[in-house]
N, C-alpha and C positions, 0 to 999 in steps of 0.2 A: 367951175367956181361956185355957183350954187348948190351941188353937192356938198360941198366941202362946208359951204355957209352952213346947211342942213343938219349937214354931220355936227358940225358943234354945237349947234343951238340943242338938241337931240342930248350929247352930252351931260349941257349943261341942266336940261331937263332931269337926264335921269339922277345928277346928284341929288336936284330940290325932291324929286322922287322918293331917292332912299333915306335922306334927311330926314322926311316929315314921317318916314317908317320907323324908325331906330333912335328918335330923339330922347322918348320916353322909355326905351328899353331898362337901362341899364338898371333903372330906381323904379321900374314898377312894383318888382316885388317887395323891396322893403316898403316901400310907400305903400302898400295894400296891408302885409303885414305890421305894420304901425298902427291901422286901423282896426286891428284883431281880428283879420281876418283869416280863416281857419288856410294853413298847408296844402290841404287837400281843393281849398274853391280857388287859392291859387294858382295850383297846377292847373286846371280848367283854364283857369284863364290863359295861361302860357298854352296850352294846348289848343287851346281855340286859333289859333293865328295859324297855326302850320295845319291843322286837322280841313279848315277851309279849304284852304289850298291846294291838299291832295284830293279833295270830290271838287273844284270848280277847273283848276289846269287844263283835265282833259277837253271838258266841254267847250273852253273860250277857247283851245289850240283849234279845236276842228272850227268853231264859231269863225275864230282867224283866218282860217285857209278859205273857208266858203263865203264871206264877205267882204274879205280882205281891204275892209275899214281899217286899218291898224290907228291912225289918229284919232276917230271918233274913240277905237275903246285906249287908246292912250289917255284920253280927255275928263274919260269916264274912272279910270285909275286913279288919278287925280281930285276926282272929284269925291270920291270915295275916299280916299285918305284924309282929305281936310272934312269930312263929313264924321271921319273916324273919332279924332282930336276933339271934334266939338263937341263931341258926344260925353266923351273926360273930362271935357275942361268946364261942363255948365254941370255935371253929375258928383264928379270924384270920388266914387263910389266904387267899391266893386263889381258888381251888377253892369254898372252904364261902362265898365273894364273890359269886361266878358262881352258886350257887346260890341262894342268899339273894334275887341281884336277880330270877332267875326268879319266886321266893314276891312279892318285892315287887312286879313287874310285874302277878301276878296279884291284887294285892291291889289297887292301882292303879284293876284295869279293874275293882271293883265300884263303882267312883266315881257310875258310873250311877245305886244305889240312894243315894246320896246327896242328889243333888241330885233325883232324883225324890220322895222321901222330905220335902225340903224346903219344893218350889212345892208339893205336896199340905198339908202344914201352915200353911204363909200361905194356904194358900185361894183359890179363882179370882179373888178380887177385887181380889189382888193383881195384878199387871202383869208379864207373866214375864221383863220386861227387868231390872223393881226384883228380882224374885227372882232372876235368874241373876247380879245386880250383888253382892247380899247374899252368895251362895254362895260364889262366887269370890274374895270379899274377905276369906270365913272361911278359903279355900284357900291363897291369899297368907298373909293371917294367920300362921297355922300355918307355914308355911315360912320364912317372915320371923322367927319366934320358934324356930325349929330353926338356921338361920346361924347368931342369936345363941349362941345355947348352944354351937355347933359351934366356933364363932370361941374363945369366953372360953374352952371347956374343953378343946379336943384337944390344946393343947399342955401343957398340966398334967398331964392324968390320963388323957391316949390315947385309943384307939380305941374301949377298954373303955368308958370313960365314957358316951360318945355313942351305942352299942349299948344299955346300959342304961337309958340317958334315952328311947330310944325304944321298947323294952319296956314301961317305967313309962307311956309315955301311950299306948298303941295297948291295954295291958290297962283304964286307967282310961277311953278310949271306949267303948269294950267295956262295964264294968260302968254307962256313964250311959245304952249303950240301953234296959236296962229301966226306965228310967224315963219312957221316951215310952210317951204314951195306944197306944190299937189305931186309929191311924189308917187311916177308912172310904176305902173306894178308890171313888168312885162310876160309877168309867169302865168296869167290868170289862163286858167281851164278850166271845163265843168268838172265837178268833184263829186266821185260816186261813194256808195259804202264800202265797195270793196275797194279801192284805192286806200280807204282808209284804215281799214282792216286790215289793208297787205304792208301800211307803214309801221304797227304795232306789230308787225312779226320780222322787221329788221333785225336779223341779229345785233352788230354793232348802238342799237339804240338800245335794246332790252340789256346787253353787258353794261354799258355805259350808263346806262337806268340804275341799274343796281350799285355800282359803283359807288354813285353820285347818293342814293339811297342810304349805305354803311357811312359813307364821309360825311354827309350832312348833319345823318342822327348822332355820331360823334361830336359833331363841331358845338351842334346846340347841347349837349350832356357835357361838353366841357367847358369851352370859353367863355359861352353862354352864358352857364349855369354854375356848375358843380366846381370849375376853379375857381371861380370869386370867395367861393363857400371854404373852399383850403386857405385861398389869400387871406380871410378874417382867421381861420385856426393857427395860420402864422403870425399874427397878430399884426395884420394889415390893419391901418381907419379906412376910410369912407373915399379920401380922394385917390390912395395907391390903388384901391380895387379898381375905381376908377380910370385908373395907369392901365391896370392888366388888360383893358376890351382895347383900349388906345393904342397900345401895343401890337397888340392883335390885329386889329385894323388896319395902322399903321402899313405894318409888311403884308398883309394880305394884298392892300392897295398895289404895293408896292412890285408883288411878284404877279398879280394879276399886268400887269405895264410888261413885266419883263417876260410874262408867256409870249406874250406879240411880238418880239424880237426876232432878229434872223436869226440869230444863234441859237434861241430857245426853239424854234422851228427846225433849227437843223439836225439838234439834237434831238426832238424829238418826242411823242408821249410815250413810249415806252419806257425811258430812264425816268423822264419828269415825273410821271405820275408817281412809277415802283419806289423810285426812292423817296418821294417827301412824305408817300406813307409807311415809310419802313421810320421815319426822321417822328413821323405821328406816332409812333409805336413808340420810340425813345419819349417823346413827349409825355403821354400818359403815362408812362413808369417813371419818367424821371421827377416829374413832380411831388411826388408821394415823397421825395426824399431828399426835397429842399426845404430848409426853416429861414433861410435869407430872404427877406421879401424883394430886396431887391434883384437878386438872381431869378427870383419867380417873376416876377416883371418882365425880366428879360428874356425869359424861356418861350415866355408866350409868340417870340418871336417864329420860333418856327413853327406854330398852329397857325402864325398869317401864311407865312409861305406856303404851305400845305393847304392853305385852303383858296389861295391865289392861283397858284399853279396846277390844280385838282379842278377847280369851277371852270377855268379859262380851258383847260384841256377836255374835259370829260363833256364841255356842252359843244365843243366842236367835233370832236369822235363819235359823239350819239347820232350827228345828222348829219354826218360827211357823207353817206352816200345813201342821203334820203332824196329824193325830187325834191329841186326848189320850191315846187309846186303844193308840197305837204310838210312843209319845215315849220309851221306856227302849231300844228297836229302834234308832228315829232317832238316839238319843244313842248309840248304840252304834258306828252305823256312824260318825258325825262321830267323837267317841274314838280310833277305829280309825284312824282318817285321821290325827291328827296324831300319835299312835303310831308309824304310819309316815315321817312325816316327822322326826323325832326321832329316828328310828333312819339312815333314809338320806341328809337333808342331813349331818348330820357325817359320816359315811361318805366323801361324797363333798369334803367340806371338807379332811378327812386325807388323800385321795387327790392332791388339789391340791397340797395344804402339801409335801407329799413330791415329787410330780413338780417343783415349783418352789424347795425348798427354802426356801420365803416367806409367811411366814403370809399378808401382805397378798392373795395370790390367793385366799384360801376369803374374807378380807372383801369383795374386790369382787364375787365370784361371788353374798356375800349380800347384798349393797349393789342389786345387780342383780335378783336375788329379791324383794325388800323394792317394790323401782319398778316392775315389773309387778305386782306384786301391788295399789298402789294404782290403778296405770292397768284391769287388771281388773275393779277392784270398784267403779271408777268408771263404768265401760261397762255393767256390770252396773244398775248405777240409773238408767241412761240409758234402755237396755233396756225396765227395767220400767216406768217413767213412762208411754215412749211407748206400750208396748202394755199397759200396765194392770200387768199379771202376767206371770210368770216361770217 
């Protein structure tokens, strides 16, 4: 029963969590850009948040495993986020932007003790597919309920608004971790270098790494970013763009819920993953060659699927057969991985858009991405069937 209490409070943490991450997303850039500030100190800024993340992951995954605090640095995630906010909300500057996203990148990568924190309160006997399906659907959640607010409030009451919406829930996470039991950690051992060494040469976590690496740095080059910027050349305003992340969110939430299912279990990560990036591959091309805004709204529907049923799957594949013992390690380094993909597919997406003057080149570039990636992870299952393991 106190499990169960645990598990939800944990939940509802991680919504105020990604809430108080994602509030001010969607209007940071216009809102910087309003202030004249240059393309280029923008992308820094947008780059700082995921650049963090890929150099701090590793260290707080191993941090994780050898002190296995996961509350303390849940507390400290938290504390960091609302530290993030305040930083925008007393500044609104650029400058106090860039640094803000660094506290937030950092706060980001304790995501670890999150989800670690969470499969330990469901208990082993849950199935860590249903539990990484639950997690990420609390992730979504939260982010999906930050659009919203982002959408209805920034053009009323500004930037301020949304700064302090996410102050108010990253301190009220904050104040519900004491209310989790002293969850027992039953796995504790002493942890050497080479343990840890020998969990970076997992195959299934390095595949899985990279994966999650090409889908990430997609996700942020499209939904993120680069399709709101087609939604305006179709002649979207302010609140459909708005629609587009919402959308997005929407069914991410949505397919993150249904990776936990039995059925989605039964079937399996070979078809789930291969097909919704083959579904990402139509995606990127098909956009290019819709002028209906509201069919664009709609399409965005399957970049949630694809990234609901890609997160849910790819972070449970990475460390199904790491030691319970090094899975805050494991998830560190996987983290890491699409950290960095997040940072240098759009990199390389703006490099495109500029040498060609065409957005259409960063979509086929991910269009392209998207189709090896399921031809990968199909080969991948082929792989292992034939010889057993991987």
């Amino acid at each position: 029963m106190q499990q169960s209490k645990d598990a939800n409070i944990i939940i509802v943490i991680v919504l105020l969590f990604w809430f108080a991450q994602y509030t001010y997303v969607p209007y940071t850039t216009p809102f910087l850009l309003a202030q004249k500030v240059g393309a280029d100190f923008v992308g820094m800024v947008v780059g700082a948040y995921g650049a963090i993340q890929f150099l701090a992951r590793f260290s707080l995954g191993i941090l994780s495993d050898i002190k296995r605090q996961h509350r303390k640095l849940m507390r400290f995630g938290l504390l960091i986020a609302a530290i993030a906010s305040t930083l925008r909300l007393i500044y609104l500057d650029a400058n106090s932007f860039l640094i803000a996203n660094l506290f937030s990148g950092l706060s980001a990568s304790t995501w670890i003790a999150f989800i670690m924190l969470y499969t330990k309160a469901l208990g082993e006997e849950t199935s860590l597919q249903k539990a990484m399906g639950y997690v990420f659907a609390g992730n979504y959640g939260g982010i999906f309920l930050a659009f919203i607010v982002s959408t209805l409030c920034y053009k009323h009451f500004g930037m301020e608004s949304l700064c302090i919406a996410a102050i108010m829930a990253a301190l009220l996470g904050f104040a519900l971790t004491f209310l989790l039991s002293d969850i027992k950690d039953t796995t504790v051992k002493k942890i050497h270098i080479s343990d840890i060494l020998n969990t970076y040469k997992n195959k299934r976590l390095l595949f899985f790494s990279l994966v999650t690496f090409l889908h990430q740095g997609v996700v942020m080059g499209t939904v993120m970013s680069f399709s709101t910027e087609l939604g305006y050349h179709i002649g979207a305003n302010d609140f459909q763009v708005g629609l587009i992340t919402i959308v997005y969110i929407l069914a991410g939430t949505i397919s993150c819920y249904l990776a936990s299912t039995n059925l989605a279990i039964k079937i399996g990560p070979c078809f789930s993953i291969t097909s919704v990036m083959f579904l990402y591959f139509v995606y990127c091309i098909g956009v290019l060659y819709i002028e209906n805004i509201t069919l664009f709204i709609l399409i965005q529907i399957i970049a949630g699927i694809s990234c609901g049923f890609v997160f849910a799957w790819t972070s449970s594949e990475a460390v199904k057969t790491v030691d319970i013992a090094f899975r805050s390690t494991a998830i560190g380094f996987y983290q890491s991985a699409f950290g960095g993909g997040m940072t240098l597919i759009p990199i390389v997406c703006g490099f495109l858009i500029h040498k060609t003057e065409s957005l259409a080149s960063a979509f086929i570039f991910q269009g392209i991405i998207c189709l090896i990636t399921a031809i990968i992870t199909l080969i991948f299952y082929i792989i292992r069937r034939k010889y057993k393991e991987l």
